[in-house]
VOGUTOR-561112 format. One line per field, with one value per residue: x, y, z of N, C-alpha, C in turn. Coordinates in steps of 0.05 Angstrom, whole numbers, plus 5000, padded with zeros to 4 digits. Example, Ala and Ser with C-alpha at 12.3 -4.5 7.8 and 13.67 -1.06 7.14 Angstrom:
2
n.c1 5264;5257
n.c2 4886;4955
n.c3 5156;5142
ca.c1 5246;5273
ca.c2 4910;4979
ca.c3 5156;5143
c.c1 5264;5258
c.c2 4934;5001
c.c3 5156;5157
This chain:
407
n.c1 4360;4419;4476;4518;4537;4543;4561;4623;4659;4660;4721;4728;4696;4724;4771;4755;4731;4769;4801;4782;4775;4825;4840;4824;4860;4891;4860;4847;4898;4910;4878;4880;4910;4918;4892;4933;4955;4917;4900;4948;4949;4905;4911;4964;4999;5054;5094;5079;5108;5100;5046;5052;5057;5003;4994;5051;5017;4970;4998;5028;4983;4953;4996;5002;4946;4950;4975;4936;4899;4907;4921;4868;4838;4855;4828;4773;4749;4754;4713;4680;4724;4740;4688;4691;4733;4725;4691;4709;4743;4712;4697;4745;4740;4703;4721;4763;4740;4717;4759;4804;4845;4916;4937;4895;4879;4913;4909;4857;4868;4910;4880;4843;4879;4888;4836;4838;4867;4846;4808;4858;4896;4871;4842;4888;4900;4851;4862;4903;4884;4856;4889;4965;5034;5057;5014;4980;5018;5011;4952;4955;4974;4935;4899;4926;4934;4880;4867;4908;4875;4851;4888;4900;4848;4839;4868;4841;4780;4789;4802;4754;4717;4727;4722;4671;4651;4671;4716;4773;4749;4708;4728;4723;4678;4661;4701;4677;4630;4658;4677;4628;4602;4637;4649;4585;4591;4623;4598;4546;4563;4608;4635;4656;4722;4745;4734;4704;4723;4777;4805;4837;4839;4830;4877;4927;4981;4973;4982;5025;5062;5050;5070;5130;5138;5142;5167;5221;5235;5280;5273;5223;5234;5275;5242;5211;5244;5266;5209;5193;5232;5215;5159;5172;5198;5152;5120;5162;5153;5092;5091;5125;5103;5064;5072;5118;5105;5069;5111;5154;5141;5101;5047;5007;4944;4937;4950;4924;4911;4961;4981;4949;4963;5010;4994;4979;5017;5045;5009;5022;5066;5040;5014;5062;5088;5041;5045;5108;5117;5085;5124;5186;5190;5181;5223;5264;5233;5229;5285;5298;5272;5284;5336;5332;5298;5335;5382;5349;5336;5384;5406;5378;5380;5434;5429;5403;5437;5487;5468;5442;5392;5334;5290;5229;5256;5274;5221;5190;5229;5213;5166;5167;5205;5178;5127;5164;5175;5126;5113;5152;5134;5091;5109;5135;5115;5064;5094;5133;5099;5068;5121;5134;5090;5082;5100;5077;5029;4992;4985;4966;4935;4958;5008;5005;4988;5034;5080;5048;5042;5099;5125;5087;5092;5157;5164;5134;5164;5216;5201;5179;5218;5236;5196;5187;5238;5243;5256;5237;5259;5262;5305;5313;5278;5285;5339;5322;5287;5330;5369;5332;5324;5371;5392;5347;5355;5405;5392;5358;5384;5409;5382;5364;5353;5319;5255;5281;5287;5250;5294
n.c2 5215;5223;5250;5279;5262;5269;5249;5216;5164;5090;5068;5013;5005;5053;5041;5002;5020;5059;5020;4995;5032;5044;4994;4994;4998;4952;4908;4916;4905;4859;4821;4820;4794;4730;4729;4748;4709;4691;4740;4758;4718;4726;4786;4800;4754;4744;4776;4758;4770;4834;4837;4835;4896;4918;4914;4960;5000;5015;5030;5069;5108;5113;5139;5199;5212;5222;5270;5308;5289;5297;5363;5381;5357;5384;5429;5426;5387;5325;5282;5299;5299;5241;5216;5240;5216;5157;5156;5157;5120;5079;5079;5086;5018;5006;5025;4983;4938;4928;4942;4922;4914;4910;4960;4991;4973;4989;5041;5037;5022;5058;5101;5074;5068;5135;5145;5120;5139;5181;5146;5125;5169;5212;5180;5176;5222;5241;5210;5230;5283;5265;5235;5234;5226;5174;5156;5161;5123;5071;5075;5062;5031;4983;4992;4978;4923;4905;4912;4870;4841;4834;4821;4779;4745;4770;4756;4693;4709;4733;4689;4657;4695;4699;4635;4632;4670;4661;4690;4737;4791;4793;4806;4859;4888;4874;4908;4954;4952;4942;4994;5028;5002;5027;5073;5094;5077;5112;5158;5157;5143;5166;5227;5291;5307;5359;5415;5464;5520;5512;5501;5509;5551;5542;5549;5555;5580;5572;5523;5508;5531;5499;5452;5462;5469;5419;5390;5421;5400;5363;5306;5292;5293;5252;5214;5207;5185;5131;5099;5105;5060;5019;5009;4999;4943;4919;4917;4909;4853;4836;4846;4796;4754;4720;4699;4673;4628;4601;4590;4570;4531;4512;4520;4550;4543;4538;4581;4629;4608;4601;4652;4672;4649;4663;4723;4718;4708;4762;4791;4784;4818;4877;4856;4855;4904;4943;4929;4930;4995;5026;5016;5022;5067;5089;5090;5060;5002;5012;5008;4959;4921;4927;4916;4860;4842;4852;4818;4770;4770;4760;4715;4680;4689;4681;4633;4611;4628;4591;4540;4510;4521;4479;4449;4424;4451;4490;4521;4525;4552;4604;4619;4631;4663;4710;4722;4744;4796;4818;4823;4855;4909;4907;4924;4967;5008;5038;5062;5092;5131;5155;5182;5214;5247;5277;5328;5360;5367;5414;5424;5368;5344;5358;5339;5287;5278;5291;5264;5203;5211;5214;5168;5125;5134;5136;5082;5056;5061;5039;4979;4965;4952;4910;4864;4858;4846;4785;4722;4669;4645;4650;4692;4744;4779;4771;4795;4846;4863;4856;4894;4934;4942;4939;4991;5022;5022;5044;5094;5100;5105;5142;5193;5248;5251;5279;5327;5377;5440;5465;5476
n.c3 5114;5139;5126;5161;5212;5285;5330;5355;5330;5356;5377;5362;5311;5289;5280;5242;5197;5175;5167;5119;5083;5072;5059;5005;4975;4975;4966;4912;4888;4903;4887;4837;4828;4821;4774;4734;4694;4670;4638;4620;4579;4542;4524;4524;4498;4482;4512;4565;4619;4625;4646;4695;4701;4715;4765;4778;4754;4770;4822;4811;4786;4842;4869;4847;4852;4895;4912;4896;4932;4990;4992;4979;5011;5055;5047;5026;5057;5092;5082;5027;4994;4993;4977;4930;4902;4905;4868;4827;4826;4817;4761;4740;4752;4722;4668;4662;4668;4612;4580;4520;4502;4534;4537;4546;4595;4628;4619;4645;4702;4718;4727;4759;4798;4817;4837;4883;4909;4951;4990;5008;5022;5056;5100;5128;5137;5168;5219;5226;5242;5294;5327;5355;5348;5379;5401;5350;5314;5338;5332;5268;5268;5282;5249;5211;5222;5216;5166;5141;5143;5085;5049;5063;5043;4995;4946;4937;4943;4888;4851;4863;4847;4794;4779;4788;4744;4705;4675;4672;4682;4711;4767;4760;4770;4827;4858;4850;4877;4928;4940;4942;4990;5026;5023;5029;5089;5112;5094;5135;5181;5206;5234;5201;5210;5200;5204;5184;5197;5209;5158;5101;5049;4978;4947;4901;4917;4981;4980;4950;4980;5034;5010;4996;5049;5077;5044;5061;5114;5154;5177;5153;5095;5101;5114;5075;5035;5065;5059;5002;4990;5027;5013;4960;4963;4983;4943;4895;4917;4904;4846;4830;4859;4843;4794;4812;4836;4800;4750;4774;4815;4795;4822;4804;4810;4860;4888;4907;4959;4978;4978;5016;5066;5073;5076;5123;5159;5148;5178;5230;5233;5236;5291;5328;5323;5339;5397;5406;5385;5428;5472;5450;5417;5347;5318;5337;5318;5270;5243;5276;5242;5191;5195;5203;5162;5115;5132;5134;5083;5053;5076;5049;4994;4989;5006;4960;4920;4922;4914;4961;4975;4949;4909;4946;4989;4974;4958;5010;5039;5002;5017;5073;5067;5033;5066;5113;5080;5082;5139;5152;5129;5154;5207;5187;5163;5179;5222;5201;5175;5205;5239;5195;5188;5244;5255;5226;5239;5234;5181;5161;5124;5063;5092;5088;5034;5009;5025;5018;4961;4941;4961;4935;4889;4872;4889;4854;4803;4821;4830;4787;4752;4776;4778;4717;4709;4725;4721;4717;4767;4836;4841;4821;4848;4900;4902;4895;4933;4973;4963;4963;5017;5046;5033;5060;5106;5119;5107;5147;5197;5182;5196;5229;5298;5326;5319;5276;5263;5207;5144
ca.c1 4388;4438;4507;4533;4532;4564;4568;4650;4651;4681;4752;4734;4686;4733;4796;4749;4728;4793;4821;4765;4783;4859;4840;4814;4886;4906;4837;4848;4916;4915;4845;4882;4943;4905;4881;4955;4957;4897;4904;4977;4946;4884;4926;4987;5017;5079;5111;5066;5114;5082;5015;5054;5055;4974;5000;5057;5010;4955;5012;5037;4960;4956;5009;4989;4929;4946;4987;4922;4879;4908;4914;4839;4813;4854;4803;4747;4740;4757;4695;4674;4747;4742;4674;4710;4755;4715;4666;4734;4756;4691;4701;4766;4735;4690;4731;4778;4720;4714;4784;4805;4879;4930;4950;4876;4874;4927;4910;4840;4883;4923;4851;4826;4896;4875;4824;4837;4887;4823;4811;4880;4920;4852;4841;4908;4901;4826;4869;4929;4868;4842;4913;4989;5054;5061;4983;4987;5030;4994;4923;4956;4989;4917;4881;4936;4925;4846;4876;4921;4861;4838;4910;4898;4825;4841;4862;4818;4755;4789;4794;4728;4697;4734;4715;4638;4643;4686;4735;4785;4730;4694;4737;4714;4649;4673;4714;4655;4614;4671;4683;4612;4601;4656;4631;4565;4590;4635;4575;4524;4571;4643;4635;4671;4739;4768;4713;4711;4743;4801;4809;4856;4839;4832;4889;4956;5002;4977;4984;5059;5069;5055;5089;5151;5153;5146;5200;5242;5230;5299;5255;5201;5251;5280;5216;5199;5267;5259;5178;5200;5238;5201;5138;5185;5202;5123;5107;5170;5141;5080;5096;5134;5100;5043;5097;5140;5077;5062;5133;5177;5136;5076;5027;4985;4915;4943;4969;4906;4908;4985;4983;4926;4975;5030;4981;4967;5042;5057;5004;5039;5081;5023;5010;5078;5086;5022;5056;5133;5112;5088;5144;5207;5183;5176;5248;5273;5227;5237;5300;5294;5253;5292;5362;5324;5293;5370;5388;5334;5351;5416;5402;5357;5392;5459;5424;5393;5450;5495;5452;5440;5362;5328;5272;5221;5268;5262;5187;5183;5250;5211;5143;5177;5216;5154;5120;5173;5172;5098;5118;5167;5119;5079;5131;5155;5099;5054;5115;5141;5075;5069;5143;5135;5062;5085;5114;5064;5000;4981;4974;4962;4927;4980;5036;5011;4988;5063;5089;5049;5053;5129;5130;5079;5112;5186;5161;5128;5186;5230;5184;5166;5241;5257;5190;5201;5271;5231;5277;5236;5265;5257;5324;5309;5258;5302;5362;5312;5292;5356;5383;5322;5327;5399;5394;5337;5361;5424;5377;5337;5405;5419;5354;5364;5335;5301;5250;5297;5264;5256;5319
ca.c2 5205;5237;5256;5285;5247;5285;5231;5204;5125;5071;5059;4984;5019;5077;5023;4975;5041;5065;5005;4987;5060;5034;4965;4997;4995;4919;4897;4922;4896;4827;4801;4823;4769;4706;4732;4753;4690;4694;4773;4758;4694;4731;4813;4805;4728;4752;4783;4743;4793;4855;4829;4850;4914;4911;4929;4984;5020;5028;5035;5092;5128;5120;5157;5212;5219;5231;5295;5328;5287;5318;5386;5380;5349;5406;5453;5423;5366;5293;5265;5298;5295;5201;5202;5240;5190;5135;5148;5158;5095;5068;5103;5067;4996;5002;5027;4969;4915;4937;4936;4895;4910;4910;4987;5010;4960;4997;5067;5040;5013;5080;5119;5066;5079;5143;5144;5102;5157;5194;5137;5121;5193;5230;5160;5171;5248;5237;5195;5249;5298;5260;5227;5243;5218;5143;5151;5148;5104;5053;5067;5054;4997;4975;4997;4956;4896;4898;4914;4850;4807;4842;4818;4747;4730;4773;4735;4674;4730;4736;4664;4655;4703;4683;4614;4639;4684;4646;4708;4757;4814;4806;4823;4893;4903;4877;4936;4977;4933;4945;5026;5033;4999;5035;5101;5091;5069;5138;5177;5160;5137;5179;5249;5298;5309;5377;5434;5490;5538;5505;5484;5515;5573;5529;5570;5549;5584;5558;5497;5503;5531;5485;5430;5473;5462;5391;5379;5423;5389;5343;5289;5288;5283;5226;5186;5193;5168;5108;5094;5093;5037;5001;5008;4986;4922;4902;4919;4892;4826;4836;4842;4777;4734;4696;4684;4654;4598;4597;4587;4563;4516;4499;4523;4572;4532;4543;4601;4647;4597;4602;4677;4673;4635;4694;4749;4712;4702;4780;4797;4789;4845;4886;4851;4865;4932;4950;4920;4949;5024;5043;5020;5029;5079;5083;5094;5034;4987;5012;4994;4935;4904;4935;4900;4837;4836;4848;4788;4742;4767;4753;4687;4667;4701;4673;4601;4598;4625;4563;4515;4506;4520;4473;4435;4437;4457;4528;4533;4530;4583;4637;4624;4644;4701;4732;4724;4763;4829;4832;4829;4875;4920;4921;4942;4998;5029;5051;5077;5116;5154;5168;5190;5235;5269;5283;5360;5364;5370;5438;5406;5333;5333;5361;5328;5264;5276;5292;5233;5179;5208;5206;5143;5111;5143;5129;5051;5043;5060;5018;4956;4955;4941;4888;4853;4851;4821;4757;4706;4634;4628;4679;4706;4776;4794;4773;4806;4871;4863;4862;4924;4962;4939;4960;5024;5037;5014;5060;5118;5106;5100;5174;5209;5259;5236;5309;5340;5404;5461;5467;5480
ca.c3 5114;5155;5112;5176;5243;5301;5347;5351;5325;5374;5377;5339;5295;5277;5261;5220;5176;5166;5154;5096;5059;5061;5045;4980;4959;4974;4954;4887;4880;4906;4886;4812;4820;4808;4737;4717;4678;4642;4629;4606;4554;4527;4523;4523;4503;4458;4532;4592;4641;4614;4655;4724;4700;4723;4794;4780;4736;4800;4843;4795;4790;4867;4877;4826;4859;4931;4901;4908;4948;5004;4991;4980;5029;5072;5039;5026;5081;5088;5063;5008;4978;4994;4964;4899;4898;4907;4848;4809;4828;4805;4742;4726;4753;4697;4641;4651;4658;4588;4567;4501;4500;4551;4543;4563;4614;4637;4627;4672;4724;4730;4729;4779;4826;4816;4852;4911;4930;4958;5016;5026;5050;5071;5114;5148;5148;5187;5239;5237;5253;5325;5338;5348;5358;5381;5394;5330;5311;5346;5311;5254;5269;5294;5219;5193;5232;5212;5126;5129;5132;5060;5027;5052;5026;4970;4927;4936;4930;4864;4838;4860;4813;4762;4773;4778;4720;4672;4657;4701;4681;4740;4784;4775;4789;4850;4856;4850;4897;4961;4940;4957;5016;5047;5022;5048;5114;5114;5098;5148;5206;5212;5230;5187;5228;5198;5210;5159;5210;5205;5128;5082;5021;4961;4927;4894;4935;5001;4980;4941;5009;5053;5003;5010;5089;5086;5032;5072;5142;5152;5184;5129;5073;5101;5119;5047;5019;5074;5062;4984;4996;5040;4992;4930;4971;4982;4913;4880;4923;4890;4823;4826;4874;4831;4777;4827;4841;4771;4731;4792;4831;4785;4839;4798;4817;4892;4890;4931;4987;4991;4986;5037;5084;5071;5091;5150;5171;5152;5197;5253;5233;5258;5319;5338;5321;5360;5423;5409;5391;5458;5485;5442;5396;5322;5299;5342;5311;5241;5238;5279;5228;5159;5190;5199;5131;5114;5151;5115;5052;5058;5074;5026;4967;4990;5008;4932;4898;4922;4918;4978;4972;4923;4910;4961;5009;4963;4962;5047;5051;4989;5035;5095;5070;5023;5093;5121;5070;5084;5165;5151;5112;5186;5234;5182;5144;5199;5238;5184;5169;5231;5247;5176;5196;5270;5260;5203;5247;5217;5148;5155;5092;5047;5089;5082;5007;4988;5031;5002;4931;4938;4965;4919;4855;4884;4900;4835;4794;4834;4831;4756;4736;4792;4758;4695;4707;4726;4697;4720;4792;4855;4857;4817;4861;4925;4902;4892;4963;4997;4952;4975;5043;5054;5024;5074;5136;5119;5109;5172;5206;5187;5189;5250;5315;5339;5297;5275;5255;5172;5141
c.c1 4407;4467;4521;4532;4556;4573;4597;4639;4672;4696;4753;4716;4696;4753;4784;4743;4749;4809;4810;4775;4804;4855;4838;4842;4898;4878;4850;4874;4921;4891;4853;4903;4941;4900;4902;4955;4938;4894;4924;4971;4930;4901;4944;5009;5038;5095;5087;5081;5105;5060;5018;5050;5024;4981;5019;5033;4989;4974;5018;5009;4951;4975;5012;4974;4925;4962;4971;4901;4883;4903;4888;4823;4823;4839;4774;4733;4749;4743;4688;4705;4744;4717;4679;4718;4744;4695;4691;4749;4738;4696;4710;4768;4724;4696;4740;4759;4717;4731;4790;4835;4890;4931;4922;4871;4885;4931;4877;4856;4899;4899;4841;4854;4901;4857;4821;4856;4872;4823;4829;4893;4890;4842;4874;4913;4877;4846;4885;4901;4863;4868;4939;5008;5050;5032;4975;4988;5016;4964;4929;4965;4959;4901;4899;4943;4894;4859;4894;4897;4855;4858;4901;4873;4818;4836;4842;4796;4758;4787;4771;4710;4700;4729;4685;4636;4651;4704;4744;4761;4717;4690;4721;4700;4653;4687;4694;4639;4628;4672;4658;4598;4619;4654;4605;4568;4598;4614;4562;4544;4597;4632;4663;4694;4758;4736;4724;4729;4773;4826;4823;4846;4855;4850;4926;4976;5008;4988;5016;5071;5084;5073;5120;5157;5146;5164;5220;5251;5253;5283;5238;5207;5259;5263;5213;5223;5264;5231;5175;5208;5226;5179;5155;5195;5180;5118;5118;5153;5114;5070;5098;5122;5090;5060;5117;5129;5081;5088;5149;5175;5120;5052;5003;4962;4912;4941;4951;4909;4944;4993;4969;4940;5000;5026;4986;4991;5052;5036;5001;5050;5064;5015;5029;5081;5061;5031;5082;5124;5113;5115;5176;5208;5185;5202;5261;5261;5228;5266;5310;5291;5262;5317;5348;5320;5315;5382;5373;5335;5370;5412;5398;5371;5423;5456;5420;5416;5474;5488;5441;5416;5348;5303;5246;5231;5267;5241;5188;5210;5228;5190;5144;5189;5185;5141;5134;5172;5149;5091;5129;5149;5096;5088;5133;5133;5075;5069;5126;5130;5077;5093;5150;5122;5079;5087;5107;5033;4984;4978;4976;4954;4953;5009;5030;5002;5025;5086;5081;5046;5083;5139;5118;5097;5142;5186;5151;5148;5206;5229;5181;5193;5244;5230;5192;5238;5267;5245;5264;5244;5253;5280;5323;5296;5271;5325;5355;5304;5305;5367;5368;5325;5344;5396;5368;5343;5386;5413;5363;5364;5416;5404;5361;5330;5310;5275;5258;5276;5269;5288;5311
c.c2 5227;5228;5268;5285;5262;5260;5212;5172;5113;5062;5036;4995;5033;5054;5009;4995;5052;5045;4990;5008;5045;5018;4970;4987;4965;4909;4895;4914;4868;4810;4809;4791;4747;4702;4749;4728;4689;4723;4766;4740;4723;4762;4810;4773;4722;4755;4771;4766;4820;4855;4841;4885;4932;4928;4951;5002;5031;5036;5067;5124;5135;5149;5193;5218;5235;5258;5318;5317;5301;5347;5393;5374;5364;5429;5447;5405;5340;5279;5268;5288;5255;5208;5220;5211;5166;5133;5151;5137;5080;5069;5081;5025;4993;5002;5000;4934;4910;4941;4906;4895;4919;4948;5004;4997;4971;5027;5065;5036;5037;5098;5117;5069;5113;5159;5143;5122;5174;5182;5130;5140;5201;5209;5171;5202;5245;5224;5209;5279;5286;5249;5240;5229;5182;5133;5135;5131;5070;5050;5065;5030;4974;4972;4976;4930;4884;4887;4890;4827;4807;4816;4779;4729;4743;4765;4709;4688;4725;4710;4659;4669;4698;4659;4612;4653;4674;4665;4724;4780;4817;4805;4857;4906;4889;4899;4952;4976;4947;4975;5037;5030;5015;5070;5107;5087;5099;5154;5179;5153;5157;5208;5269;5316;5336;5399;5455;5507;5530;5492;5511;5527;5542;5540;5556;5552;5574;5527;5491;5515;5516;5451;5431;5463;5439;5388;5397;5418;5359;5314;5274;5283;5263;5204;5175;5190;5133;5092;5080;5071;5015;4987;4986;4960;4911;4899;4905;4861;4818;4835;4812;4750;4706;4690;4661;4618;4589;4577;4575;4545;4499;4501;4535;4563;4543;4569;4628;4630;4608;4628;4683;4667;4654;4720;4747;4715;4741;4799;4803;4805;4862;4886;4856;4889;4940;4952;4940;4973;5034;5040;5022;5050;5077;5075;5060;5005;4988;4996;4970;4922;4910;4923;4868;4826;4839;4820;4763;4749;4758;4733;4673;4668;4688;4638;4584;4601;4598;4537;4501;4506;4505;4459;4437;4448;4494;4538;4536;4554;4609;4636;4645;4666;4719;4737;4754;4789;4831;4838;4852;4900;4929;4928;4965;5019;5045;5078;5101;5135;5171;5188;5218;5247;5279;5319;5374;5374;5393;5443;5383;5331;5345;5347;5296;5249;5274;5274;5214;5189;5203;5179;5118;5115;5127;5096;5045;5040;5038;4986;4950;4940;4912;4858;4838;4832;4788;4740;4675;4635;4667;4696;4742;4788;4805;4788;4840;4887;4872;4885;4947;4968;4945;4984;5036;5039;5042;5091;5127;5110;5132;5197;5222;5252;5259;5318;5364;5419;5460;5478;5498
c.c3 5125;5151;5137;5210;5257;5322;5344;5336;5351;5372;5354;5322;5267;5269;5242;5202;5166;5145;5124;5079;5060;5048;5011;4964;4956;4971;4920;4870;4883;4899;4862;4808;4808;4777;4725;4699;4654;4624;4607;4569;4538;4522;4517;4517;4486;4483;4551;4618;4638;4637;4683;4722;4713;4752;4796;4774;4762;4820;4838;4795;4822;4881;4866;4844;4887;4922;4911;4922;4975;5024;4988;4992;5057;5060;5029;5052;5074;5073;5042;4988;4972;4976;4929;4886;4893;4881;4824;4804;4811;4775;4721;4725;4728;4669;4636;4655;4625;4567;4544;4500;4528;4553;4555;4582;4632;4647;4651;4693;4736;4737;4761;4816;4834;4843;4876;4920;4955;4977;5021;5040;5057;5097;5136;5154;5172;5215;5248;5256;5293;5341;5338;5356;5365;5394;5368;5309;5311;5337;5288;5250;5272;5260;5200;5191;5215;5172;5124;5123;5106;5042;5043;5053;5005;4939;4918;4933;4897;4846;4840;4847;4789;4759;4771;4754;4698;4659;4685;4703;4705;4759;4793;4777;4813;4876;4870;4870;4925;4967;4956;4978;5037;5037;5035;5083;5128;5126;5125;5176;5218;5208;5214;5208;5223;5189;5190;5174;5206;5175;5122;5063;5000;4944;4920;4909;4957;5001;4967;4967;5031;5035;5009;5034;5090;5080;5049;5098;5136;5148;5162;5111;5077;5113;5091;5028;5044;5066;5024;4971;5007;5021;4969;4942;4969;4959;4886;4885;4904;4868;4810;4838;4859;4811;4783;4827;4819;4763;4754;4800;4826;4809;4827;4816;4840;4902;4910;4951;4992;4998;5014;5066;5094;5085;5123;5162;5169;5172;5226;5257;5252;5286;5337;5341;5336;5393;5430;5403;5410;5474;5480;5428;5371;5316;5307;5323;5279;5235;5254;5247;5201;5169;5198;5178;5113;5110;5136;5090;5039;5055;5061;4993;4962;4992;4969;4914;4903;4930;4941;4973;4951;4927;4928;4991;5006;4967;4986;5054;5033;5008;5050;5094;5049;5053;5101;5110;5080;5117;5168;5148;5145;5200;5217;5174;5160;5216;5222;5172;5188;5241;5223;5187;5228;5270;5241;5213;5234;5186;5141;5125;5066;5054;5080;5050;5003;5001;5017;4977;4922;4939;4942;4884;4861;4886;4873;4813;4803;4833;4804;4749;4748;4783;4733;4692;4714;4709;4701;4748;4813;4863;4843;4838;4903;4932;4903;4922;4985;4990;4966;5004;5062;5051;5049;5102;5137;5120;5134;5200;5214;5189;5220;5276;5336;5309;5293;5261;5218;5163;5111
């Protein structure tokens, strides 16, 4: 068996492997949504909103985790640091198979986000390694074309075990099931993309170092106050969505096909963004696409609160705008990695650890409250939306358009 293949992978190869490590993260979150209802009855049926908490709490260990996945996989290597991660992930699939109360369900779920921090930044450091600039840009836009199909047969994956198994539980040897196919594939097919010569002294300082010159890089600070946002829009969405079905519309039963139909419509985002990058560049299309999601917030938030939206005239407007955050969510979140890492190349793995831990931490916080405020209809979640959505557009607005030297 051969752990270290020199031979490059093929352009569609290298995006469908990438975009499987990412997927780890919207696998694990949206193939959970379906079995918020039954989680919420059998754990938790004193507070039933509590049950969203399921997705901050991985969103919250995610972000945790990339802190030092990182910095570690600039000193030890890409792969070994993912297949860490990945048996860590495993780890926490298992504890919370095993879970009888909500609060360890919760401390697996932060274990098992965790984990997954391992193939999500060392995945987008490997890509900052062979790519740059609106190169890029564009192979991510491409990895995150392939990762929308995860979020919409997700869910339905997930009802369907639960309707084969007879309980949410197993879901997560599932989990365990996808970690290692996409570890295995790692192993034997993806050469390892950051050569010892060039790795990083495993030592504290280098590494509070090089955190230092990110956070003090104008540019880089304000990706990860924009990316924050963005994130805490998808995730608020996520929190709230299957509730929405559930309690709003009476869809539960539905509710993976309609998400399924959602994915499909925010994957367009991607397809666009692939197209616009090369030729407007990142920044343009960021905020393209954060005063649009503006614009349909607006709408929607301003249509429902005077009645104007009702009945099924409501269900086909929240479709269309959940759609839209998760479009949104493809024009910006690619672009904004990319537009952070750019002036970072000489520590991808630490810049893009202390990007997406900022962002994930910064988005999970953000998201848990606008949740929980779930009142029966979709206007918490919409009104959470548009707050974050302004505030980022205003940020991306003022983020200097040079990369200046550290300050």
């Amino acid at each position: 068996m051969n752990f270290n293949p020199k031979t490059p992978l093929s352009r569609p190869e290298f995006v469908a492997l990438m975009a499987m490590l990412m997927a780890t993260i919207a696998f694990s979150l949206d193939a959970m949504l379906p079995a918020l209802p039954r989680i919420a009855a059998e754990l938790t049926p004193e507070a039933a909103n509590r049950a969203q908490l399921i997705v901050s709490f991985f969103v919250l260990g995610m972000g945790v985790g990339t802190i030092f996945a990182g910095p570690m996989s600039d000193s030890f290597g890409r792969k070994p640091v993912i297949a860490a991660g990945a048996v860590t992930y495993c780890a926490g699939a298992a504890m919370a198979w095993q879970a009888q109360t909500l609060e360890w369900l919760l401390v697996a779920r932060l274990l098992q986000g965790f984990g997954a921090a391992g193939p999500r930044v060392v995945a987008l450091a490997i890509i900052r390694d062979l790519y740059s600039g609106r190169a890029m840009a564009q192979m991510v836009s491409f990895v995150i074309i392939v990762f929308t199909l995860v979020p919409a047969i997700a869910p339905t994956f997930g009802a369907a075990v639960m309707a084969l198994t007879g309980s949410w539980r197993g879901i997560f040897p599932s989990f365990i099931v996808f970690a290692v196919t996409g570890l295995a594939w790692l192993a034997f097919r993806q050469p390892e993309t950051l050569p010892p010569a060039k790795r990083r002294p495993a030592r504290l300082a280098p590494v509070w170092h090089a955190t230092v010159e990110v956070l003090r890089h104008p540019v880089v600070r304000g990706t990860i106050m924009v990316q924050i946002l963005a994130f805490a829009m998808l995730f608020a969405n996520l929190s709230s969505v299957q509730m929405v079905f559930d309690q709003t519309f009476g869809l539960a039963d539905s509710f993976h096909l309609w998400f399924g139909l959602i994915a499909v419509i925010g994957a367009g985002g991607g397809f666009l963004n692939a197209r616009l990058v090369m030729r407007r560049g990142m920044r343009w299309v960021i905020e393209g696409a954060l005063a649009g999601q503006v614009l349909i917030s607006a709408l929607f938030v301003g249509g429902a609160a005077l009645g104007l939206l009702s009945g099924d005239v409501l269900f086909w407007a929240f479709l269309a705008w959940t759609g839209s955050v998760f479009a949104t969510a493809g024009l910006t979140l690619g672009n904004i990695n990319a537009l952070a890492l750019e002036p970072m190349g000489h520590i991808a793995g630490t810049a893009a650890s202390v990007v997406s831990a900022l962002g994930s931490i910064g988005a999970a916080v953000l998201a848990a409250p606008v949740g929980l405020a779930f009142d029966g209809t979709p206007m918490p979640v919409a009104a959470g939306v548009l707050l974050y959505g302004a505030l980022a557009l205003v940020l991306m607005k003022r983020l200097p358009h040079e990369h200046p030297r550290p300050i």
